[in-house]
FITI-33379 format. One record per residue (C-alpha): residue number from 1; residue in three letters; chain; z, x, y. Coordinates in nm, 4 decimals. Each point is the difference from the previous one (the first is absolute). Example, Ala and Ser with C-alpha at 12.3 -4.5 7.8 and 13.67 -1.06 7.14 Angstrom:
BEGIN
ATOM    i   aa  ch         z         x         y
ATOM    1  ALA   A    0.7800    1.2300   -0.4500
ATOM    2  SER   A   -0.0660    0.1370    0.3440
//
This chain:
BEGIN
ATOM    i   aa  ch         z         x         y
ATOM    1  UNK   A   16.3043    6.7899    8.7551
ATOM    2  UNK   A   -0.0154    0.3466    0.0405
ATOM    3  UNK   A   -0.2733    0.1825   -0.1797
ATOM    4  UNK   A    0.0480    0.3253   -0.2340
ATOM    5  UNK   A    0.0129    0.3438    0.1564
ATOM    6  UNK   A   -0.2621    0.1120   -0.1816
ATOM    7  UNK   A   -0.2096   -0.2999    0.1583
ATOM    8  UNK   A    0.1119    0.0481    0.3314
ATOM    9  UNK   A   -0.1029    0.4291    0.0020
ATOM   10  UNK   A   -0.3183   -0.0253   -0.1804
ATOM   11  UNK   A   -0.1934   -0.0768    0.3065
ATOM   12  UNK   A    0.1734    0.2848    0.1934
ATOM   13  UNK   A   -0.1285    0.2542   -0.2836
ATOM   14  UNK   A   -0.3777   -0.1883    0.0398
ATOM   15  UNK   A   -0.0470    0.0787    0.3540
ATOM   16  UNK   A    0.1751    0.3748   -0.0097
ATOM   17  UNK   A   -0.2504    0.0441   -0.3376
ATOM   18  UNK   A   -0.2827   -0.1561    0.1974
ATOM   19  UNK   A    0.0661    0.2533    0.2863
ATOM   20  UNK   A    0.0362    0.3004   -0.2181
ATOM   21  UNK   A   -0.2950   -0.0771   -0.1580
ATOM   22  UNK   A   -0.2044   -0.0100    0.3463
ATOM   23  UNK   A    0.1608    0.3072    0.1436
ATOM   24  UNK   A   -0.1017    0.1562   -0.3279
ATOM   25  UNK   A   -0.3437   -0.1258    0.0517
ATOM   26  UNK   A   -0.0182    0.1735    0.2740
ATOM   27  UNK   A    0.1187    0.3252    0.0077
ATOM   28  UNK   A   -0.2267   -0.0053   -0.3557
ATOM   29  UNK   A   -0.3070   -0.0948    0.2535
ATOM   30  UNK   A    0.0655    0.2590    0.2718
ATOM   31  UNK   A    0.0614    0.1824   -0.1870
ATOM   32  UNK   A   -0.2895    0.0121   -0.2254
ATOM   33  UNK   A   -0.2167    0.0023    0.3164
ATOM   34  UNK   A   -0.1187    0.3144    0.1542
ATOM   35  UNK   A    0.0770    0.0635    0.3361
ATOM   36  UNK   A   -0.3224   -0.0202    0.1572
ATOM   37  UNK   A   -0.0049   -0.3888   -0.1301
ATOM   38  UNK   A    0.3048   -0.0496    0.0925
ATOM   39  UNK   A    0.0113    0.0731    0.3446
ATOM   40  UNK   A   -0.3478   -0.1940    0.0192
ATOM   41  UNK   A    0.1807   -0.2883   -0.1115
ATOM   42  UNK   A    0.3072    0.0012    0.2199
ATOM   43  UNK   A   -0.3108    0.0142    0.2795
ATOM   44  UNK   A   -0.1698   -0.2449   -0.1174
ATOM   45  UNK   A    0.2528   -0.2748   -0.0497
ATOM   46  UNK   A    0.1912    0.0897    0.3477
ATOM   47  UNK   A   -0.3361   -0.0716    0.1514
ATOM   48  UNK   A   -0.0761   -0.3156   -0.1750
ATOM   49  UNK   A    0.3127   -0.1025    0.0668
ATOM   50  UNK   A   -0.0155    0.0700    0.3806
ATOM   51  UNK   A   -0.3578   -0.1065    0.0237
ATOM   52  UNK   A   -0.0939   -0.3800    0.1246
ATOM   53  UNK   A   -0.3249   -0.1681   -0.1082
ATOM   54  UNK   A   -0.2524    0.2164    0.0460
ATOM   55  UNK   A   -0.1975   -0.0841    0.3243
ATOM   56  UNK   A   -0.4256   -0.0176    0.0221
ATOM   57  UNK   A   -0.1234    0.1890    0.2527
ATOM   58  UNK   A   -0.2918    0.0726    0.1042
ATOM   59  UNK   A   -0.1909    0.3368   -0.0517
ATOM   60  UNK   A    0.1022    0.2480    0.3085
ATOM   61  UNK   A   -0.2686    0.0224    0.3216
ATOM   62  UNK   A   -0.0128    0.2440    0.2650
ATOM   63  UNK   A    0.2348    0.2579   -0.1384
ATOM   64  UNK   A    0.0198    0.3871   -0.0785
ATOM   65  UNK   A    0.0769   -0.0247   -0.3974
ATOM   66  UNK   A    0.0656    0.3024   -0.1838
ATOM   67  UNK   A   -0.0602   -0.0284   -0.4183
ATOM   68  UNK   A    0.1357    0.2336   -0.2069
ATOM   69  UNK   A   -0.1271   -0.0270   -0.3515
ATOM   70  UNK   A    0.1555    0.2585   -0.3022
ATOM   71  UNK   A   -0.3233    0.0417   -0.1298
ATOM   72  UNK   A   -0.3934   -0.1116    0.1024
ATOM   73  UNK   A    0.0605   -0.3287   -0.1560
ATOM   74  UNK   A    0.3292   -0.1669    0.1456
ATOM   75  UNK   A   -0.1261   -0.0795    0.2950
ATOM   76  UNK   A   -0.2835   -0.2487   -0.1535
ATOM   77  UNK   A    0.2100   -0.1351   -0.2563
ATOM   78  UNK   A    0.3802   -0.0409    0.1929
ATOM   79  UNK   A   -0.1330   -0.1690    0.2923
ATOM   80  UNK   A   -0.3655    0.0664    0.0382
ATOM   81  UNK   A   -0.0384   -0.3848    0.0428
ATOM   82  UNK   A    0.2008    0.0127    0.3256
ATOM   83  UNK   A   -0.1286    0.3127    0.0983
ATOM   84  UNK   A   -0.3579   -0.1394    0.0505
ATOM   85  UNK   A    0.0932   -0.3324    0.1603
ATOM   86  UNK   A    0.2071    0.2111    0.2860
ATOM   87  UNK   A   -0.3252    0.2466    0.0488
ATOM   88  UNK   A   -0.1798   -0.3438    0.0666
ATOM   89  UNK   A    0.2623   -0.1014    0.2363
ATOM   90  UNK   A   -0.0284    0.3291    0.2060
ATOM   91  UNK   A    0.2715    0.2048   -0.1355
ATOM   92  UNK   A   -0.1098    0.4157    0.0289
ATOM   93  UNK   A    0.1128    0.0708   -0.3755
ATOM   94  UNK   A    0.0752    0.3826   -0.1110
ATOM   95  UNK   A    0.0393    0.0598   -0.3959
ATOM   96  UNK   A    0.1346    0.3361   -0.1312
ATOM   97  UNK   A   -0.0096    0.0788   -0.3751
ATOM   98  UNK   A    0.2870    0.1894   -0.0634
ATOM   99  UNK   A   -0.0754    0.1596   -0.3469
ATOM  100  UNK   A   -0.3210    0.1374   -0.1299
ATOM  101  UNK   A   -0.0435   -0.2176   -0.3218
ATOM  102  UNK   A   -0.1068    0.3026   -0.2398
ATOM  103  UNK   A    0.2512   -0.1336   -0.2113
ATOM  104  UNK   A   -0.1304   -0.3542   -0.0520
ATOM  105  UNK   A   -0.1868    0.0238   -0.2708
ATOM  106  UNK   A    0.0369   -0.0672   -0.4045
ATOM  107  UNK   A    0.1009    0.3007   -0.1994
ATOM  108  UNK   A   -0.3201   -0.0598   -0.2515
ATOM  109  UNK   A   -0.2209    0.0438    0.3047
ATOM  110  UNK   A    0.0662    0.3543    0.0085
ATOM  111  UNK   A   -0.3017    0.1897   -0.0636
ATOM  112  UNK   A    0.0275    0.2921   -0.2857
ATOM  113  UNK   A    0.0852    0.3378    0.1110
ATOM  114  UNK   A    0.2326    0.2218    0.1250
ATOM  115  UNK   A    0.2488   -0.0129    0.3469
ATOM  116  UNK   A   -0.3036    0.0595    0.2477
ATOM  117  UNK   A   -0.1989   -0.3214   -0.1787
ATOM  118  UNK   A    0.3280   -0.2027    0.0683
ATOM  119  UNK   A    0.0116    0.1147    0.3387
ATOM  120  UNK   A   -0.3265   -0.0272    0.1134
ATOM  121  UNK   A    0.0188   -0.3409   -0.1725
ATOM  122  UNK   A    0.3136   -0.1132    0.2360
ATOM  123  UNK   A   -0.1558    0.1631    0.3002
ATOM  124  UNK   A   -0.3517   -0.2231   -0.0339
ATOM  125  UNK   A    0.2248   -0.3373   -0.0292
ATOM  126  UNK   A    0.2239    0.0722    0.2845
ATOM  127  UNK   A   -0.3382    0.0421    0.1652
ATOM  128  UNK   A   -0.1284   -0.3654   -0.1663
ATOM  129  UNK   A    0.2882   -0.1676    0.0820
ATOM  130  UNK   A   -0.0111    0.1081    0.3611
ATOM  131  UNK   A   -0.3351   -0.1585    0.0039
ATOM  132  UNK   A    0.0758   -0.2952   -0.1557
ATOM  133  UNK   A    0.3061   -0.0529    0.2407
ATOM  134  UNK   A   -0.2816    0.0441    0.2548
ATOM  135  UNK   A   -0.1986   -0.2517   -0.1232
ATOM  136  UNK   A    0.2972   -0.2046   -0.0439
ATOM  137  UNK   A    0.0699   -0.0452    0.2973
ATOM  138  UNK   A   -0.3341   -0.0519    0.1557
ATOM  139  UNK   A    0.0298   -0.3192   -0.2383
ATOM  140  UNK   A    0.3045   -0.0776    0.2355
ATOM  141  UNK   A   -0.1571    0.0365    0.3729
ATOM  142  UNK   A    0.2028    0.3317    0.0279
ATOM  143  UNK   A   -0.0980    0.3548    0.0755
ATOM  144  UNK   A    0.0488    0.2476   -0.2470
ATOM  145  UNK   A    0.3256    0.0898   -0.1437
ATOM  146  UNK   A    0.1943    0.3884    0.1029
ATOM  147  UNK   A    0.1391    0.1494   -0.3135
ATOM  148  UNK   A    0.2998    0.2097    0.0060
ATOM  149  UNK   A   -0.0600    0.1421   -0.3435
ATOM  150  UNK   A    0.3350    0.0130   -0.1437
ATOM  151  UNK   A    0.0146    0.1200   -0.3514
ATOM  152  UNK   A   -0.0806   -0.3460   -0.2358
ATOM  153  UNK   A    0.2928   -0.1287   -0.1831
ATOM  154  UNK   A    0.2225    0.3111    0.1759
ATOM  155  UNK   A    0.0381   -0.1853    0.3459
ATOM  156  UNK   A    0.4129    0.0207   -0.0543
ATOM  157  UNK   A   -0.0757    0.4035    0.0353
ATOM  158  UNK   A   -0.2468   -0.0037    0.3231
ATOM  159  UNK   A    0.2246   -0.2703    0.2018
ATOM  160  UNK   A    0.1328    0.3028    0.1925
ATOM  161  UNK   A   -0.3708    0.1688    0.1058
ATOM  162  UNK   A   -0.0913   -0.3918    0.0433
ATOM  163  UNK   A    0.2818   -0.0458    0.2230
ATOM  164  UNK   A   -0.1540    0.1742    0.3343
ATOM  165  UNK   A   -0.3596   -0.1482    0.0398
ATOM  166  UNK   A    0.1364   -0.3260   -0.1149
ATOM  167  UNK   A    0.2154   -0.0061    0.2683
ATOM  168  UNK   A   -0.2212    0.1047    0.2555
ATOM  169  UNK   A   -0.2494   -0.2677   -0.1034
ATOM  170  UNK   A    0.2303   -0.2468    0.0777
ATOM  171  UNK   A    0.1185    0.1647    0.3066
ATOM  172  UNK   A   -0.3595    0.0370    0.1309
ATOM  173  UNK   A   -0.1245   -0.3155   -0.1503
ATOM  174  UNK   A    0.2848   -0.1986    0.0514
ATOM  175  UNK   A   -0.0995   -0.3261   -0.2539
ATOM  176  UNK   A    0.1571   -0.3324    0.0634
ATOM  177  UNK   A   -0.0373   -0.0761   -0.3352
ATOM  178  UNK   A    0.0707    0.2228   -0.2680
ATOM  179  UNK   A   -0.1534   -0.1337   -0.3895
ATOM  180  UNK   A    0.1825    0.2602   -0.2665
ATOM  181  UNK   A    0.1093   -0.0517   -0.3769
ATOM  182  UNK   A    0.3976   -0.2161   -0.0752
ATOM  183  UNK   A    0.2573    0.2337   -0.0235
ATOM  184  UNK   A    0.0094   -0.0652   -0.3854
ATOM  185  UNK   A   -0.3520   -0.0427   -0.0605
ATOM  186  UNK   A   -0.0173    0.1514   -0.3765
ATOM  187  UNK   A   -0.1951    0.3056    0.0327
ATOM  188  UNK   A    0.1464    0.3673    0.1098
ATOM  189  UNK   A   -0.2501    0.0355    0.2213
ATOM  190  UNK   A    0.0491   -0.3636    0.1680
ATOM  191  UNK   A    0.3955    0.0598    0.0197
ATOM  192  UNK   A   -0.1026    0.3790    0.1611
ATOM  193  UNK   A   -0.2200   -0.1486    0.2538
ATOM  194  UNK   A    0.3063   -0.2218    0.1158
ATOM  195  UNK   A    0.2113    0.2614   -0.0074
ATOM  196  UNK   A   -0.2387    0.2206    0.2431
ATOM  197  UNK   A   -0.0415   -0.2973    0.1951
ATOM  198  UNK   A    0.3920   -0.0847    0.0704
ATOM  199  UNK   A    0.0307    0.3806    0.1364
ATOM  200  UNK   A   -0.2854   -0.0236    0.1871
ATOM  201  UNK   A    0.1007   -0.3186    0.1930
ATOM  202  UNK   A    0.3558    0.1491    0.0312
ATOM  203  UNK   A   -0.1415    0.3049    0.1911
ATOM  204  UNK   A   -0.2305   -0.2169    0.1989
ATOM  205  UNK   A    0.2695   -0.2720    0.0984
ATOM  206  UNK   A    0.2524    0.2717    0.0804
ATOM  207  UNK   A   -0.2880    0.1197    0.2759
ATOM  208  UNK   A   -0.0246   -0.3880    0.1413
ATOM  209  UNK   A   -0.4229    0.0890   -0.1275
ATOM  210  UNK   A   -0.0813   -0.3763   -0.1697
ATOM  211  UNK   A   -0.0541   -0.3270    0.1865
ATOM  212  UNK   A    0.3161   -0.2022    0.0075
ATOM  213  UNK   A   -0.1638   -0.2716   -0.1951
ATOM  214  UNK   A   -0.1129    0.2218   -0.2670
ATOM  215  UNK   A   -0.0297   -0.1510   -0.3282
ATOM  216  UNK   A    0.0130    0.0944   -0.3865
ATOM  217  UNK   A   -0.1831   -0.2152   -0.2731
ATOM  218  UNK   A    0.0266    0.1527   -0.3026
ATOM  219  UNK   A   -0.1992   -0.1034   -0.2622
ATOM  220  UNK   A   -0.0014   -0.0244   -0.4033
ATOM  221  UNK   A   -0.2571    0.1656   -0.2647
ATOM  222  UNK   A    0.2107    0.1178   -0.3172
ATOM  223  UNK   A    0.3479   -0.2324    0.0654
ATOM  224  UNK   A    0.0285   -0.3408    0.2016
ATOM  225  UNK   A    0.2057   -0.0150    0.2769
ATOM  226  UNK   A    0.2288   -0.2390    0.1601
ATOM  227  UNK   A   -0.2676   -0.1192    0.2339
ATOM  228  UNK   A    0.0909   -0.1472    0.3483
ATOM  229  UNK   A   -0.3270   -0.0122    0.1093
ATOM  230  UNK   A   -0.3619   -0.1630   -0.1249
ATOM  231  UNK   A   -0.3314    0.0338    0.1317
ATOM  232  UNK   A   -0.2785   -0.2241   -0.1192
ATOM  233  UNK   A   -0.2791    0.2165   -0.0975
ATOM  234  UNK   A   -0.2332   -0.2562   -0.1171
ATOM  235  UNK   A   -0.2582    0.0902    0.2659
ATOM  236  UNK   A   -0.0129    0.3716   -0.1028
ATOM  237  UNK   A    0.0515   -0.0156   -0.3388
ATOM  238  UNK   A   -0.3731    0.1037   -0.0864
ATOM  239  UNK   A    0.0482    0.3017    0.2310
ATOM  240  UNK   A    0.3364    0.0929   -0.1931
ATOM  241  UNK   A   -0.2130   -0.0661   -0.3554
ATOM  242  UNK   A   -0.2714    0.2507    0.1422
ATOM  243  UNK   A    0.2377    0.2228    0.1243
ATOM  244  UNK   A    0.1961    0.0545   -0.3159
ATOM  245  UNK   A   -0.3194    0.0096   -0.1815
ATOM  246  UNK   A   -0.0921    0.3364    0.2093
ATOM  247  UNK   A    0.2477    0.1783   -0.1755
ATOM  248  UNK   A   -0.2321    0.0292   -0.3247
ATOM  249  UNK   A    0.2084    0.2689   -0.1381
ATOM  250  UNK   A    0.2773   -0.1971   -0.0221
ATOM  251  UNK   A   -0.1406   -0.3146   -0.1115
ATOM  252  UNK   A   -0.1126    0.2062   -0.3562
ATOM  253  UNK   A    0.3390   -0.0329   -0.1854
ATOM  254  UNK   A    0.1555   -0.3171    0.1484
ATOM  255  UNK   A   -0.1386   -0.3071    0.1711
ATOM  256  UNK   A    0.1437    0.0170    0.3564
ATOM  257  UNK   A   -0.1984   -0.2721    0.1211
ATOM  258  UNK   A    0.1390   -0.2525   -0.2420
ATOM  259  UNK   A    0.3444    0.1188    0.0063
ATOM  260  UNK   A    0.0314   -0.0545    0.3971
ATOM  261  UNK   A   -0.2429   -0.3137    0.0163
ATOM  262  UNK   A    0.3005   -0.1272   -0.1919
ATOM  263  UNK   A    0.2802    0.1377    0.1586
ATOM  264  UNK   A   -0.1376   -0.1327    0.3417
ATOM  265  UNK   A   -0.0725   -0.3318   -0.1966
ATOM  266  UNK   A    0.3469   -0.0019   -0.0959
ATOM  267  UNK   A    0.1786    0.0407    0.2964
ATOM  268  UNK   A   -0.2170   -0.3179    0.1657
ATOM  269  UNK   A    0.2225   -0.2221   -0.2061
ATOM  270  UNK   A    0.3197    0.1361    0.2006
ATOM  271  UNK   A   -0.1811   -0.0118    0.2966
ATOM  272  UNK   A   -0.0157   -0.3847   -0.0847
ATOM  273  UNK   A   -0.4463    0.0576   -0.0027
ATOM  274  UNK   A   -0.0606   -0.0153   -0.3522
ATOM  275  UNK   A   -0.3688    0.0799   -0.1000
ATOM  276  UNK   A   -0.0157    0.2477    0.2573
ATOM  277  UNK   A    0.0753    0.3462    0.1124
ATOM  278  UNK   A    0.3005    0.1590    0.1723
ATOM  279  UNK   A    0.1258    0.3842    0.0513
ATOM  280  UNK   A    0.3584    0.0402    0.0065
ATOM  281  UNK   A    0.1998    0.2098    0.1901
ATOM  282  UNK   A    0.3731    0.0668    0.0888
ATOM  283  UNK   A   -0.0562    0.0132    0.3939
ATOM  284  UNK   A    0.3051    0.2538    0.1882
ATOM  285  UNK   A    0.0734    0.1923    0.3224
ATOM  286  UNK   A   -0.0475    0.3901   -0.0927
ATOM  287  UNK   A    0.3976   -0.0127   -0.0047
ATOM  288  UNK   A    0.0217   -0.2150   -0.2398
ATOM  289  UNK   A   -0.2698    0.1614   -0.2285
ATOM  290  UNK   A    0.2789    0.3158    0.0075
ATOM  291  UNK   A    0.2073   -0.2076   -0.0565
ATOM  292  UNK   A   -0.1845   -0.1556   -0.3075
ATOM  293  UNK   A   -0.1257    0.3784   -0.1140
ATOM  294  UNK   A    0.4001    0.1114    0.0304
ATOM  295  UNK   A    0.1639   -0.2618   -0.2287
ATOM  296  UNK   A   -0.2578    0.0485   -0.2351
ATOM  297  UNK   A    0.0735    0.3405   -0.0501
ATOM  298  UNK   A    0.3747   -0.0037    0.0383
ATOM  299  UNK   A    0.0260   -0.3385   -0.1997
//
C-alpha cells in the first residue's frame, strides 16, 4: 500500500530543517566569536585532531635550552618543573625575560600621588620582579635570567626592536631546545612573544644557524594546549612550588601556587599517572612552531 505524500516528504523537510538549523548554529557561533578566539580554535582543534596520544618523556639532558618567558614568572610556572629536572641532567639552560613586569600589579596598589609617584612606583617593581625572577630560578638549578625589557603588556609594539638581539641569541647560542609560550596562549603578551619568536627562527633557519634537530616545546600558563608531550615532574615539584613562590609580588592578588599545583595535577590523569605531577607541552621542529604561530594569526 502506498503511503500518503504528505507521509512520504515529511522526513525530507526533517533532515533539510535539521541542517538549516545547524548551519544556522553556526554562522550564529562564528560569528558571535571574536576573531582572536576564533582562530585559536581552528588551532586548537586541527592540532588535537592531528595529535596522537601524547607520549612521556623524560626531562631533556645534555642540551643547550633556550627559555623565553613573557614576563619574570612564565618560566617557573609553564614548565619550571621540567626546567629543573633537565639542569639536573646536565642541560646548560639560558632564560630571557622578555618584558619588564611594571605592569603586573593590581590597580589598588597604586600609591597616592601624581604621574612621577606612578612611575617611580612601576620602575621599583620592574626592579622586584627582576629579582624575584632571579631568585626564581636559583630555586630551579639555573643561572640568572637576561631581560630584554620590552614594554609590559605592549610586547605586540617592541617585536620589531626585539627582533635583532633575539635573533642573534639564537644565532650565537644556537639552543637545541627552544621552551616559549602556544601560539594561542591567552595573553597579548604570550601571543607577542610567539609572534617574535616565529620571525626570529625564520631569519635564523633561512641562515642554516640552528642544529638540525632543533626542537620547540611550547608550553601553557593562561590557555591549555593540545599537548603532545608530558614530562613527569614529580621529582621537582618542590623546586617548581619554591620557585613560583619567589615571585612574592605576584603571589599577593592570586594564588599561583595552587592554581598550577592543580593544573600539573590535572594533566597526570592524561598522562595515565594519576596522583602525580606532569608538565605539558606541544613538542615541534622550529618549522613547525611558524607554522603553528602562522595559522594562528591568519586563521
Amino acid at each position: 500500500m502506498n503511503l500518503p505524500a504528505k507521509a512520504t516528504t515529511l522526513p525530507t523537510w526533517r533532515h533539510l530543517l535539521a541542517r538549516l538549523g545547524r548551519e544556522l548554529l553556526r554562522r550564529v557561533v562564528a560569528d558571535g566569536l571574536p576573531p582572536t578566539v576564533r582562530r585559536a580554535l581552528r588551532l586548537q582543534l586541527q592540532l588535537a585532531h592531528a595529535s596522537q596520544q601524547p607520549a612521556m618523556v623524560p626531562a631533556p639532558a645534555g642540551r643547550r635550552v633556550l627559555v623565553l618567558a613573557p614576563h619574570a614568572d612564565d618560566e617557573s610556572l609553564g614548565c619550571g618543573g621540567t626546567l629543573a629536572l633537565a639542569a639536573q641532567a646536565g642541560c646548560s639552560v639560558r632564560v630571557l625575560v622578555l618584558t619588564d613586569g611594571r605592569k603586573g600589579y593590581d590597580p589598588a596598589r597604586l600609591p597616592p600621588g601624581d604621574e612621577a609617584a606612578r612611575i617611580g612606583f612601576e620602575q621599583a617593581l620592574a626592579a622586584q620582579r627582576l629579582q624575584e625572577a632571579t631568585a626564581a630560578c636559583r630555586c630551579l638549578g639555573l643561572p640568572a635570567p637576561g631581560c630584554l625589557g620590552m614594554p609590559d603588556g605592549a610586547l605586540d609594539s617592541a617585536i620589531g626592536w626585539a627582533l635583532d638581539p633575539l635573533s642573534e641569541l639564537l644565532a650565537d647560542w644556537r639552543p637545541e631546545l627552544i621552551f616559549a609560550p602556544f601560539a594561542t596562549d591567552a595573553h597579548p603578551d604570550h601571543m607577542a612573544a610567539a609572534r617574535l619568536l616565529a620571525r626570529a627562527l625564520a631569519r635564523v633557519l633561512a641562515r642554516h644557524q640552528l642544529p638540525a634537530d632543533a626542537q620547540v616545546w611550547a608550553y601553557e600558563t593562561w590557555t591549555p594546549l593540545p599537548a603532545n608531550t608530558f614530562v613527569d615532574i614529580g621529582a621537582s615539584m618542590a623546586a617548581k612550588r619554591a620557585a613560583i613562590a619567589a615571585h612574592a609580588s605576584q603571589m599577593e592578588g592570586t594564588d599561583y601556587l595552587r592554581v598550577f599545583e592543580g593544573l600539573a595535577a590535572y594533566r597526570s590523569l592524561g598522562a595515565g599517572r594519576p596522583g602525580g605531577q606532569v608538565e605539558a607541552f606541544h613538542r615541534d621542529t622550529p618549522a613547525g612552531y611558524i607554522d603553528q604561530v602562522r595559522r594562528a594569526a591568519a586563521g
